[in-house]
N, C-alpha and C positions, 0 to 999 in steps of 0.2 A: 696428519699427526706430526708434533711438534717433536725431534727426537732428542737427546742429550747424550751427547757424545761421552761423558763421564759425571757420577756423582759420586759424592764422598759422604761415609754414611760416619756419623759421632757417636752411633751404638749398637748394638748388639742385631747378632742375627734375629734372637727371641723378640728383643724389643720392638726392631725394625718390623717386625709380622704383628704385635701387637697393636703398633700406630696405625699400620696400614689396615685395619681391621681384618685379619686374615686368621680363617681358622687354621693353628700350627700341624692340625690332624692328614687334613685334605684339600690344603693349604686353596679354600675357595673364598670367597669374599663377604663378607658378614651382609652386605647389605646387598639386598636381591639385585636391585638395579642393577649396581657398579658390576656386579657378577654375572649380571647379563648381558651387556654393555663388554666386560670382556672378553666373556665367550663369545660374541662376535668378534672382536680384535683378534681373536687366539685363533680361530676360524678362517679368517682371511691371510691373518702372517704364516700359516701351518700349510694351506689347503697345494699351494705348489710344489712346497718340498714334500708333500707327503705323496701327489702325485709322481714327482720323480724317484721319491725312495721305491715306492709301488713297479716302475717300471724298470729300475734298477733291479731291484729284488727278484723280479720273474725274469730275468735275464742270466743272472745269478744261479735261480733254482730250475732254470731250463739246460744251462750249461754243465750241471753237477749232474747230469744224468750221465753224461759221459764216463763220468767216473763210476757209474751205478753198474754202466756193460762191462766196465776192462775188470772190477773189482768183484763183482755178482754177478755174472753171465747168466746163469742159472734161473735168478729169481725176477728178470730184469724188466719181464713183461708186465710184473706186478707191478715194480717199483712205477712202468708208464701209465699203470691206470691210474696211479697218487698223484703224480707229477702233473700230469696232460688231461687226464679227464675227472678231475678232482678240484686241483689247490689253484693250477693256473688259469683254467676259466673261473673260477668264481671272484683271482685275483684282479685279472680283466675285468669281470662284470662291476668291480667295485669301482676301477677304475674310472668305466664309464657313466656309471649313477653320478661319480664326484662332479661332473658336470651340471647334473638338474638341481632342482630347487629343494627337494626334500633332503640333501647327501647331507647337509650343514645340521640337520638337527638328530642325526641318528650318525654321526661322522666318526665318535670316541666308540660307537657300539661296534661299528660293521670294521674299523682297525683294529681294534682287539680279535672280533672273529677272524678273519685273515691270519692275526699272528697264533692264535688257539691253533689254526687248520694246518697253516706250518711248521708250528713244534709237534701236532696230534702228527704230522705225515711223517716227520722223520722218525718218531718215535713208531708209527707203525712199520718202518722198513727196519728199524732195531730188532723189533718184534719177531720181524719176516726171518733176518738174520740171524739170530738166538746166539751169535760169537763176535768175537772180535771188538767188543762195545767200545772199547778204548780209540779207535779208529775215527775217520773223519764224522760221523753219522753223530758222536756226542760232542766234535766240535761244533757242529751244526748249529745244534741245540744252544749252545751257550751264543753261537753267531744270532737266533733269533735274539736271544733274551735282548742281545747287543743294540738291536736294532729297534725291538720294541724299546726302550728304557730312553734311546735317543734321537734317533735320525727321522723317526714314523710319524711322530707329532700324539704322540699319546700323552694324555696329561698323564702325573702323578699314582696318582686312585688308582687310571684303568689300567698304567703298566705295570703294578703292583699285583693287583689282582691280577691277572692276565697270567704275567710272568712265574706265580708261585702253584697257580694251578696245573701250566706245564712242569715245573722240578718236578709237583707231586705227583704228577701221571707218570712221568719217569723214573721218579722213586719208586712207585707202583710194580711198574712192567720188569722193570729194572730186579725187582726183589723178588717177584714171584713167578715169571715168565720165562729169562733169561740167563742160560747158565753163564751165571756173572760170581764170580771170587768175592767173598764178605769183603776182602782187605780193598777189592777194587771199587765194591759196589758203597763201600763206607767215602771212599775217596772221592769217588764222585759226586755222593753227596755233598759231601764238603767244595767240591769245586762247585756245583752249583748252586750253593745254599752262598758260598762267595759272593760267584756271579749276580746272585739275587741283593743282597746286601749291598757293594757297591753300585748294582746298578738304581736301585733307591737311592740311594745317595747322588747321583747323577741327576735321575729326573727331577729329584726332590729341589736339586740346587738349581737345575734349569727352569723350570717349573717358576721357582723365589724370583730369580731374576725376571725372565720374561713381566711377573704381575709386577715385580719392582717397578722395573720402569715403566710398564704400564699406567701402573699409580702416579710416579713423579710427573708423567708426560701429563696424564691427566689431570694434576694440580697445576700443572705449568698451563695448559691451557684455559684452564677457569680465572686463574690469577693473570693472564694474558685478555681473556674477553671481559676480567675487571677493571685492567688498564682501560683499555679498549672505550670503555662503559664512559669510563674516567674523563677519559678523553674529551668523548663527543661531548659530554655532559660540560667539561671546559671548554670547550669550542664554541658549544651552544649561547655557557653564560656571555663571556668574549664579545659572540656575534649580538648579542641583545644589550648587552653597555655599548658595545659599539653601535648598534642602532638607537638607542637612546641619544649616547653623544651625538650623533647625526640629525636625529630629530632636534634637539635640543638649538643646535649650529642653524635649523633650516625655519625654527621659530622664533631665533635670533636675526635672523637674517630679513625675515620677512612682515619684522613687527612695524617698521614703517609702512608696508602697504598695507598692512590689515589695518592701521589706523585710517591711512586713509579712505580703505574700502568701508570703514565700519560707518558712516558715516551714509555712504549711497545705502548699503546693505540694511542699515536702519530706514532709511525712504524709499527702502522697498516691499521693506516688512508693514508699514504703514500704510501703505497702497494695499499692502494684500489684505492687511485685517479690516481695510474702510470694505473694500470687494467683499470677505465674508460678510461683514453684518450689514453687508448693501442686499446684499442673499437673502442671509437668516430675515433682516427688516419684509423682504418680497413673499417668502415663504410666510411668514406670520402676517402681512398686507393679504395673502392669497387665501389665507384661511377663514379672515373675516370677511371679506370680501366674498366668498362662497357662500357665509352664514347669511348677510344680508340679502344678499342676489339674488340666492336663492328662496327667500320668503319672497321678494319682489315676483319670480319669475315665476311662482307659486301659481302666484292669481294671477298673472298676466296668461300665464300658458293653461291655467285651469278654466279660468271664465273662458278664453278664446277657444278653448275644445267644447265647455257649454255652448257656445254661442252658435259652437258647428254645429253644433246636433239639434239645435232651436231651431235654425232657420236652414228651409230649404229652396230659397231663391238664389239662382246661382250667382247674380250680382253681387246681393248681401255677401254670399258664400266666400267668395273670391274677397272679398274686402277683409272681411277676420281669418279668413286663411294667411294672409300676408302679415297680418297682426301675428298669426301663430306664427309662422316661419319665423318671422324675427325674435321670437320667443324661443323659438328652438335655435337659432344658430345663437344665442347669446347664452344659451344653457352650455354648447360647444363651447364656444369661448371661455366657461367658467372652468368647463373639464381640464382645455388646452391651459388656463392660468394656475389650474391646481397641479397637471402634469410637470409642468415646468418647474412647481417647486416641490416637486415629489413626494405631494401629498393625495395625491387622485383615492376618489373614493373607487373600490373596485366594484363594476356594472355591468354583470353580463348581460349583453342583449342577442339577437339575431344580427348577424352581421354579413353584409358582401365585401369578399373581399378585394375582391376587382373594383369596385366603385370605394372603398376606403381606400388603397394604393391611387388609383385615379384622381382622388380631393388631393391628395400631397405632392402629384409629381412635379408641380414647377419647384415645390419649397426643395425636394429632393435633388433636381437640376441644381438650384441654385447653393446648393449646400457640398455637391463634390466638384463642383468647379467648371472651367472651362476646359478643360485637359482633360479631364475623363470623362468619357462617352459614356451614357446610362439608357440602358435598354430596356421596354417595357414588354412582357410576352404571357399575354391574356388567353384562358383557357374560357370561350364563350360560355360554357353550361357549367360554371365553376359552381360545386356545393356550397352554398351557404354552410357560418358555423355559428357557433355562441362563443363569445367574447368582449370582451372590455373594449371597446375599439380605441379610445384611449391609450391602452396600456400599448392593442398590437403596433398603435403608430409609435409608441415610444420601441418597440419593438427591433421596428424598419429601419427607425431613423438610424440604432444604436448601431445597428450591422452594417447598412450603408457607411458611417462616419469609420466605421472600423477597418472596411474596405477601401473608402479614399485613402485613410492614412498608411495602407500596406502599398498605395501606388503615387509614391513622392514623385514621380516622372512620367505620370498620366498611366491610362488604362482604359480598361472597358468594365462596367458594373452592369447584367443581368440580372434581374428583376422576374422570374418566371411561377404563375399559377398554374397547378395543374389537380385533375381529380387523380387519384390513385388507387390501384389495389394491390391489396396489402398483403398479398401470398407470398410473395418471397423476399418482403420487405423486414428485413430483421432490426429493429430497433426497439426493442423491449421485450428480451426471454422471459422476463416474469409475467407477461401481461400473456394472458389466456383467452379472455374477450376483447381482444384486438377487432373493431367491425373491417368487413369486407374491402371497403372501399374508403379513402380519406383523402383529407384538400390539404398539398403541398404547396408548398411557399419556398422557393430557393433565393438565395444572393449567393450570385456568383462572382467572384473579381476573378483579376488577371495578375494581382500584384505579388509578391515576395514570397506568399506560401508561408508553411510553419515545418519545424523538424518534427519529430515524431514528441521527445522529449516535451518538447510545449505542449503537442496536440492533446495530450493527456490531464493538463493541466488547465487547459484553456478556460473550463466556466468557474476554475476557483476565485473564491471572493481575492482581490487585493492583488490576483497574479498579472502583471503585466511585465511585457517584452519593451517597452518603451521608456524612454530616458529620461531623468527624475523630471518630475513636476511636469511631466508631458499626460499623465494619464493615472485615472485613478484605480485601474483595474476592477473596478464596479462594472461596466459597461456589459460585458456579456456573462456575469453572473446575474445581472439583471434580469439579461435575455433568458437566460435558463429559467431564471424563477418564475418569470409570467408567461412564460410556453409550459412547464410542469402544472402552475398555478389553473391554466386554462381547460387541463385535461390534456395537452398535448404531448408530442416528443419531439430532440431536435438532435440532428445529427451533423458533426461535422466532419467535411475530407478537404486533407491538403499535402501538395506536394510544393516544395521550396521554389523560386523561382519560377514556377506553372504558375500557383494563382489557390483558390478556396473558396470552397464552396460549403455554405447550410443551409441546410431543407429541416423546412418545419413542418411538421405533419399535426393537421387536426380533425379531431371527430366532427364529421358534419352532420346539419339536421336538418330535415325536411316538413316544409310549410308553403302558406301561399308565400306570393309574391308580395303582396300588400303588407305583411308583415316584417318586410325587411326595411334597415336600421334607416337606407339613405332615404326610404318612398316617409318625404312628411308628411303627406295627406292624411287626413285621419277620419276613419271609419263615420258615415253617419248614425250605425245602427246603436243603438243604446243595447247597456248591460242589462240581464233581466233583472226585475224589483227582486233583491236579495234577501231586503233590511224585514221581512217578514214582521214589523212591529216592536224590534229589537231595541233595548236601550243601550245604549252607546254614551260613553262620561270620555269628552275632550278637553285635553288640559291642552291649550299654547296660547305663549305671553304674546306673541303676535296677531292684534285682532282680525287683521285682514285676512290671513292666512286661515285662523280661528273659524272664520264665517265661514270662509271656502271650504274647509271640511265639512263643515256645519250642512251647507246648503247640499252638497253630492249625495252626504249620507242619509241625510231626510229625503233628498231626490228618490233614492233608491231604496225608501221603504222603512228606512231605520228613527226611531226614537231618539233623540239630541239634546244629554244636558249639557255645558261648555262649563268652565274655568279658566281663567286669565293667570293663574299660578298654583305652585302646588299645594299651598294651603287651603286655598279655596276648594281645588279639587278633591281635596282628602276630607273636606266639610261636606260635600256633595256625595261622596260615596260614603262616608257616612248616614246620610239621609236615603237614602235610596242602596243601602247596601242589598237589599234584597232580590231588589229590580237590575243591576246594572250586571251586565252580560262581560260586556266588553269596554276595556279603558285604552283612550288611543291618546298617549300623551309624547310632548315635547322632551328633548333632554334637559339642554342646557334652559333654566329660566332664571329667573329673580328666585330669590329665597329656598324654597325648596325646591330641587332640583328631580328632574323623571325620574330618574335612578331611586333616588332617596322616597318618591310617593309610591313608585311601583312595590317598594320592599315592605315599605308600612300595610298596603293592602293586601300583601301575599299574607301575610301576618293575620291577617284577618283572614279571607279568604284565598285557601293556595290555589283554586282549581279555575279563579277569573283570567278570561283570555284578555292579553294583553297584548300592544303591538307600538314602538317607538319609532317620534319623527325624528329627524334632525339637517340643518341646511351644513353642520360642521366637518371637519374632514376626519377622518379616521383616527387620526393619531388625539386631536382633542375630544372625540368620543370615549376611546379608550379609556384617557386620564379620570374619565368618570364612570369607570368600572363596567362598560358596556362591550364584552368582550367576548367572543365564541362565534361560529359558526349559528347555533342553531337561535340566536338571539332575531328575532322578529323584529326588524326595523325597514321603514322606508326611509328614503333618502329624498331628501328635496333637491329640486322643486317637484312637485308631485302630480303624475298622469291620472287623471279620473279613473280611464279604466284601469290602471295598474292599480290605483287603490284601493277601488274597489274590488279588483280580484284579489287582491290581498286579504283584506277584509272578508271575504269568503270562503277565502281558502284558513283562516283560521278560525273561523266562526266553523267549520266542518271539521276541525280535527277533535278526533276524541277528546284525548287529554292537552296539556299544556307543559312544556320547558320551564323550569323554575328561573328565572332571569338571571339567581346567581350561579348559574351551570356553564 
């Protein structure tokens, strides 16, 4: 508290209580705050000296007993049960409440009782006495008032009340108790009816003052935290012209290098935009190049699976097997050229994941260097899973690269498959059908670790710890998305400077052997005749591709009318809207478009099972409103028996998905 050694007031007592908002009655403060706010100031500036007045006081009223024996011998044993087992303990007990935490809100009640209990005492030994009033016993009395009104710390109010309840108990006892002289008992009145007046006038004026400058103090420091306010707020503008002027001096300074940087920095930005639309050209090259390859690979990998199930000489056999092989690693390579430009169609199949890790390990080697050692640690009876193998290689690749880059000064990268079970494996409280048992995947490094603050952050889009244009923070929000996407979970731990580790956990699924992704050979036993006589309407602008459906489907039992675009096909179920069961048409064509013929015949009839090709990648499927989950499409190039169990599997479902769902 700021204090003011003197202030000079320009007007009135009245006015000064006016300004100050102060009621003149009880002289408290108009606005509750401020008035609460002073009763603690009044609280803390009182609470010592009222302690010492307190033990002065019983000092005092323990030493006047002496004068109780030499002056009342008689009565004096009374006067010790007022004294000693009355006013002075209860004064002590006040004493030591003033210590705890409740003394401060009940402080003006429990010092008035006190001062009640010492004017009630002396007045009760007047009582006892019934002579001599005039004597020290009615100085006494005017000594409380004395001390109530000043030294005790009673505000205003409660010395008043206080103090006029004792005269009147004394006027009382005084007039009807005690043989007391009218002329003396008039007198006393009068002296204590004084006493009570000036001493109001005392507290009243003590009282003004203490809120006075309570109040000035308190504008002095609001007007002080104004400056203050002032101040920084000067200081603040100051620091920011002067940081302008500084910037200004350091753009001035540096405008001949920026010239001449501007210059490289311009054939740098040129280099990088020929690099994106060197990209964006790859990714659109990657696109059509799947559309056509994929009609190519159609019949190459369709006739050569015929061709397997035609002949059973194992010469012959061995000859279009090899035909197929290259069919199928060239379908790979269409996957691996759409990966790349991240446009991959997503293709669950059966997958080992030991023999996928094992196709990639040199590319893997050669991708973290010579300085980091990469460890391969294969769990022999590993569960097969279903997955995109595609995506899990973009997977690997993404966490490997993330792991060389935490180890600029070399390392070790682990690599470990394992089966697991999942009892006290906590990686998803919401998940309730968690199966028993699941196939783990870990990368482990050695390098830099992460604080905790990242680890939490790690799979958000865009969040990366690496230095501008070092990395796009896509990388393992990727990861997340096609481990969630797969059905999986992924968990990661890392301690700084140790190293980190993630383990991906997926549901495995059990089948033969013969059914997994890497065994190419392909089954001789043909599918049963499904096509029961069925009519079947093929629309695709590709003839080749056109016949090859053509010929499987009548292989296996089914009726085949074809169309080369979607007008012709929509002339054709016209003519046969009766007969035609099921429409297996292309997306993308000449003129009308699959989208556009399938909507005209829903139109016609909604309940026709329908099922869409396409060799394009997802994102230009899309753009032609072919979108959803429960949307029926193969993807080229196309597996006999995958098409056909498609074809079977929607020729048996009840009802049918509307295509715009």
């Amino acid at each position: 508290m700021i204090k003011i050694s003197k202030i000079t007031l320009d007007f009135s007592l009245f006015e000064t209580i006016r300004k100050m908002g102060i009621n003149p009655l009880n002289l408290s403060f108009k606005d509750a705050v401020l008035e609460k706010d002073f009763y603690d100031f009044y609280y803390n500036k009182k609470i010592n000296q009222i302690r010492i007045a307190f033990a002065v006081g019983i000092l005092f009223y323990i030493s006047f007993y002496l004068l109780d024996t030499i002056m009342y011998p008689n009565i004096k044993q009374s006067f010790w049960i007022i004294r000693f087992y009355i006013i002075t303990p209860y004064a002590l007990l006040i004493i030591l409440s003033s210590f705890t935490k409740y003394f401060k809100k009940f402080f003006q009640f429990l010092i008035s009782s006190i001062i009640l209990m010492a004017g009630g005492g002396i007045i009760s030994m007047i009582y006892l006495i019934k002579s001599s009033i005039m004597d020290t016993y009615y100085v006494g009395i005017i000594l409380v008032l004395f001390i109530a009104y000043t030294f005790i710390g009673l505000r205003f109010v409660w010395a008043t009340l206080t103090c006029w309840i004792l005269a009147f108990v004394y006027f009382y006892v005084a007039a009807y108790y005690v043989n007391l002289n009218r002329t003396i008992l008039i007198n006393n009145i009068i002296f204590l009816s004084s006493s009570n007046f000036l001493g109001m006038a005392a507290s009243y004026i003590i009282e003004f003052f203490i809120r006075r400058d309570y109040y000035f103090n308190k504008l002095l420091e609001d007007a002080n935290i104004k400056v203050v306010k002032a101040k920084e707020q000067l200081e603040d503008i100051v620091a920011a012209r002067t940081e302008e002027l500084r910037e200004s001096y350091e753009k001035l300074k540096k405008e001949s290098e920026e010239k001449k940087e501007l210059t490289e920095k311009q054939e740098e930005l040129q280099k990088q935009l020929i690099q994106s639309q060197k990209m964006e050209a790859i990714g659109l090259l990657a696109g059509g190049v799947a559309h056509d390859f994929n009609n190519l690979l159609t019949v190459i990998n369709g006739y050569s699976e015929l061709l397997l199930l035609q002949h059973k000489n194992d010469k012959e056999k061995e000859t279009i097997n090899q035909i197929y092989k290259a069919g199928k690693k060239a379908e790979t390579l269409t996957r691996q050229l759409l990966a790349f430009s991240r446009k991959q169609v997503m293709k669950q199949v059966i997958v080992d994941l030991n023999h996928l890790i094992k196709n990639i390990e040199i590319m893997l080697r050669h991708l973290v260097g010579e300085n980091i050692d990469i460890i391969f640690m294969y769990e022999n009876n590993i569960h097969k899973i279903m997955a995109d193998p595609g995506q899990i290689e973009q997977v690997i690749v993404n966490l490997v690269i993330n792991a060389r880059d935490a180890m600029p000064d070399g390392g070790v990268i682990k690599i470990i498959t394992e089966n697991i079970f999942t009892d006290d494996l906590i990686i998803d409280a919401d998940n309730k059908n968690m199966p028993s048992e699941m196939v783990s995947l870990s990368i482990i490094d050695t390098g830099m670790g992460m604080e905790n603050d990242v680890l939490t952050h790690v799979f958000e889009p865009f969040f990366t710890t690496k230095e501008k244009n070092k990395g796009t923070g896509l990388g393992l929000s990727t990861v997340y998305g096609i481990v969630k996407q797969t059905g999986g979970y992924i968990d990661v731990d890392s301690n700084p400077k140790i190293g980190t580790t993630f383990k991906l956990y997926f549901n495995p699924c059990y089948f033969e052997e013969k059914d997994v992704l890497h065994n190419e050979e392909i089954s001789t036993n043909r599918i049963n005749n499904n096509g029961n006589d069925t009519l079947v309407l093929v629309v695709e602008d590709e003839d080749s591709v056109r016949e090859f459906v053509e010929y499987i489907l009548k292989d296996d039992g089914y009726r085949v009318i074809s169309a080369s675009n979607g007008n012709e096909g929509f002339k054709l179920f016209l003519e046969h809207k009766n007969e035609i069961e099921i429409l297996i048409t292309d997306i993308i064509m000449p003129g009308m478009s699959g989208k556009d013929l399938i909507d005209k015949i829903l139109k016609i009839d909604p309940n026709i099972k329908h099922v869409f090709m396409s060799g394009y990648t997802d994102d230009i499927i899309g753009k032609h409103g072919i979108v959803g989950s429960e949307i029926n499409i193969i993807q080229k190039p196309i597996s006999r028996e995958f098409f056909l169990s498609k074809i079977k599997e929607i020729t048996e479902k009840n009802t049918m998905h509307n295509s715009n769902n």
